[in-house]
C-alpha positions, -999 to +999 in steps of 0.1 A: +000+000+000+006+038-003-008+061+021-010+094+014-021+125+037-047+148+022-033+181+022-012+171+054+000+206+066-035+224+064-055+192+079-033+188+105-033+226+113-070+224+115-070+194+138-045+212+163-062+245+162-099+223+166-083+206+199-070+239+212-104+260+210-106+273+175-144+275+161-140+270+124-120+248+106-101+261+081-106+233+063-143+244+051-129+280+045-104+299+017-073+290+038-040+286+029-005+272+047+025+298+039+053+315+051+057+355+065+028+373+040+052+401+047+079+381+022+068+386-013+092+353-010+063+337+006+049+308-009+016+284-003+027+253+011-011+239+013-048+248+003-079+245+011-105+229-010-124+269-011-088+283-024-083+256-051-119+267-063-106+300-063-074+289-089-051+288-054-018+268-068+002+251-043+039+270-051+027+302-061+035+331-044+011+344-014+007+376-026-005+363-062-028+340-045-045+365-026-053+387-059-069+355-070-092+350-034-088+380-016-104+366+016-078+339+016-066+332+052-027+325+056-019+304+088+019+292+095+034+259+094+044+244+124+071+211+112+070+203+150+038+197+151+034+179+117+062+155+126+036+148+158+008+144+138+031+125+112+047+102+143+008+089+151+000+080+117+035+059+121+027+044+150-008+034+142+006+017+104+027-004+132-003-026+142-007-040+106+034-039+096+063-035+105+075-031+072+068+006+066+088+029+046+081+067+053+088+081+020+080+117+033+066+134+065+029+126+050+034+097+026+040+058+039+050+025+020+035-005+032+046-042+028+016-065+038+033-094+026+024-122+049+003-100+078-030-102+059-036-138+073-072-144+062-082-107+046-073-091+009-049-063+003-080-040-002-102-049+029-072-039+048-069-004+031-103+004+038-099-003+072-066+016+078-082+046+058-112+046+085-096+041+113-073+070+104-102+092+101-123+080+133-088+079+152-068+107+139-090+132+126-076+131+089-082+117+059-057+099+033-054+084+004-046+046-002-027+034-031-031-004-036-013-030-056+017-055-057+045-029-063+055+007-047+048+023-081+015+009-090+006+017-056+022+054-053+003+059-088-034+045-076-031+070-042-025+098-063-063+088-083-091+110-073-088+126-040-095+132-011-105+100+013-104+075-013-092+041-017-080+026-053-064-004-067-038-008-098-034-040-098-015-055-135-043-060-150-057-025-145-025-011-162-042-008-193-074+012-182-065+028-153-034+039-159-026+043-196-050+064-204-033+094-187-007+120-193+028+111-197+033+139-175+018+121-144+040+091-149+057+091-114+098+099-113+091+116-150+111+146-145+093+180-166+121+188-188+115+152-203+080+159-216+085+181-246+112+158-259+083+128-259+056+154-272+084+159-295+079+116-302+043+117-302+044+101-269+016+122-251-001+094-228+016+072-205+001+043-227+021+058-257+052+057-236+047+019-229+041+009-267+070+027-277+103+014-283+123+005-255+157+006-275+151+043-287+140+054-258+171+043-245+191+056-270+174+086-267+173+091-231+201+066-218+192+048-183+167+068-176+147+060-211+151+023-198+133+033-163+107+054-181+094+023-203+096+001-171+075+020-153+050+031-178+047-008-183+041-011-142+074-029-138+092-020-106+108-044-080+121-022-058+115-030-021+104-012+007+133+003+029+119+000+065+140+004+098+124-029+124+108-012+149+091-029+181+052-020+175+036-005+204+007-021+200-009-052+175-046-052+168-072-066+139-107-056+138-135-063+109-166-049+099-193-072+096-214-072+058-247-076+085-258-064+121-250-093+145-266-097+181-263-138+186-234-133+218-224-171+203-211-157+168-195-123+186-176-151+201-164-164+173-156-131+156-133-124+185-116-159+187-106-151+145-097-117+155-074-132+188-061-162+164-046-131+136-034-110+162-018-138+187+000-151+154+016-117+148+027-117+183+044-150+176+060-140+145+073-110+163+083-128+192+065-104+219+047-107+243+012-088+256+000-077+290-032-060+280-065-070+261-087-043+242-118-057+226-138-026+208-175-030+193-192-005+170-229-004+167-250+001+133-253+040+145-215+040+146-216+043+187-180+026+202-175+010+229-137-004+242-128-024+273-096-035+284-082-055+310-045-063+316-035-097+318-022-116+351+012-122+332+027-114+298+015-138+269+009-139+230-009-178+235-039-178+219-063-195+248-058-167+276-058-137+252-091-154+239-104-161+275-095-121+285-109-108+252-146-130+259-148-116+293-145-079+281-173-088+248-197-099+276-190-068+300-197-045+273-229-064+253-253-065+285-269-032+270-251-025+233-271-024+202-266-044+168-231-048+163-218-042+132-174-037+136-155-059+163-116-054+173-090-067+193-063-050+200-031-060+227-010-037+244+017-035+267+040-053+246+075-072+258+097-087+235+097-125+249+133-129+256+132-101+280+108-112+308+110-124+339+087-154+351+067-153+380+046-167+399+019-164+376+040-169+343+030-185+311+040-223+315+011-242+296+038-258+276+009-278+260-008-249+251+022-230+233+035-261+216-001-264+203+010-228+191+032-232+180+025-263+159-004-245+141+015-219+132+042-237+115+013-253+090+000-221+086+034-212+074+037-238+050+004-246+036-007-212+040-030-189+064-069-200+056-051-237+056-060-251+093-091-234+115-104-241+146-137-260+145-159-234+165-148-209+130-162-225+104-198-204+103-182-176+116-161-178+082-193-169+061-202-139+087-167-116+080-167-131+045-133-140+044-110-142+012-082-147-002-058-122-008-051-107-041 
């Protein structure tokens, strides 16, 4: 995936002046982020919606933006607090990956190779792309597909809060159909000279000749084919971090009020998110189960555990107890979480009295895993899952 900040530096102004009092957001108004208005060097880092209407360009001086809106508001940047806004966004992409590459302070790579378990590529997307919103305040865009450029390309589609897919196949009509000009790492000085080819689309640019664009255009001619042709291998360059916290959550195609299958909703949710543990060899001391009703009210309980764990059967057993706490009185439910916290890598605990020594238990563990691992996710389920399979609708990924 790509994910991609909607005008980052103005929503994330909005959003801090919101929390600290302020009555409008600027969001909804002709508003601009720029430097000292005194400065005719001053230059609009971001716009609102209102100012684009007005023919604000991101880049253009303040003072020849305000001739074009003359009620445009001009707020200052604050990279101190966009690194804090940009930091939370980072830490909340942890729960799904730790294989993220921050390609800017408001752009993220994402490699979901093998930590979608049980749900496709694009299920995922449009739950990170929620969650951001409900959690964070802000909306992105989500770029999906099975290289960094296909999915850089698809999150820069129709904006804002949207969520597209390039996969190869889509190459052709998504994709071809555009400008060259909008052919990502195509520098501008390179367009005339493929005008200048009759190359105008980024279609054109992928029928053409590899060799004479090569000729033409040296390594760079090579790249441009390649890409135009959605060929990239490149990987994403991610520093391991430890995530803070792991959590899975779906939302259900139909209301569900049977206690029974929000039990076994949970136990699929526990089984994703105690494998991740495992992979990741940590361990959790808190449970956070989180329901959403029809009318999109939450509710969250959490209870930390008697001793650090990431075995299936007591995260399960601590996650029930918190769904029947909470669904005495709660509507319809239509999303369910579960999220751990307090996490401890595993080689760096002390046991106690009330330590983790069901050796059966994490053998069993550890045994599923392993055929998971080589005969694949959706390979080897609990009994008490199988009609809870046709609930959450689970498939394959892309």
């Amino acid at each position: 995936m790509h994910i991609d900040v909607n005008n980052a530096f103005l929503s994330w102004t909005a959003i801090d002046k919101l929390k600290n009092g302020e009555k409008v957001d600027i969001r909804t108004i002709p508003a601009i982020i720029g430097g000292d208005e005194a400065k005719r060097s001053g230059i609009v880092l971001a716009k609102s919606m209102k100012a684009k209407e007005c023919g604000v360009v991101t880049g253009e001086p303040i003072y020849q933006a305000r001739k074009k809106c003359p009620n445009l508001q001009v707020f200052h940047g604050d990279y101190k607090m966009y690194m804090q806004y940009s930091d939370k966004l980072y830490t909340l992409l942890l729960e799904y990956t730790d294989k993220i590459e921050r390609y800017s302070i408001d752009e993220c790579f994402l490699d979901m190779t093998n930590f979608l378990q049980n749900e496709t590529l694009l299920d995922k997307a449009k739950e990170i792309s929620m969650r951001i919103k409900n959690e964070l305040g802000f909306t992105v865009n989500v770029g999906v597909a099975h290289n960094k450029l296909l999915a850089k390309m698809a999150s820069d589609f129709t904006k804002p809060d949207k969520v597209h897919t390039l996969y190869k196949e889509e190459i052709p009509t998504k994709m071809w159909k555009l400008p060259v000009i909008e052919l990502f790492m195509l520098g501008r000085k390179t367009v005339p000279k493929l005008y200048n080819m009759h190359i105008t689309t980024i279609g054109d640019l992928a029928k053409a000749d590899k060799n004479l664009l090569i000729k033409k255009f040296g390594k760079h001619g090579k790249l441009m084919w390649e890409y135009a042709n959605g060929i990239d291998d490149s990987e994403v360059h991610y520093q391991k971090e430890q995530p803070k916290c792991i959590g899975n959550s779906v939302t259900l195609p139909m209301d569900v009020q049977d206690i029974r299958k929000l039990e076994e909703i949970v136990l699929t949710l526990v089984e994703q998110v105690t494998y991740r543990l495992r992979k990741e060899e940590l361990l959790a001391q808190v449970v956070n189960v989180q329901l959403r009703t029809k009318e999109f009210k939450d509710f969250s309980h959490q209870q930390k555990l008697d001793f650090a764990t990431s075995s299936t059967k007591p995260i399960y057993e601590q996650a029930t107890k918190l769904l029947h706490e909470m669904y005495k009185t709660i509507e319809p439910i239509r999303l369910v979480g579960v999220r751990v916290d307090g996490l401890i890598a595993k080689n760096e605990v002390q046991l106690s009295l009330f330590a983790d020594t069901n050796e059966k238990q994490n053998k069993l563990d550890e045994v599923v895993d392993n055929l998971k691992e080589k005969y694949g996710y959706n390979m080897i389920t609990r009994a008490g899952k199988l009609e809870v399979d046709n609930i959450v609708k689970i498939r394959e990924s892309k």
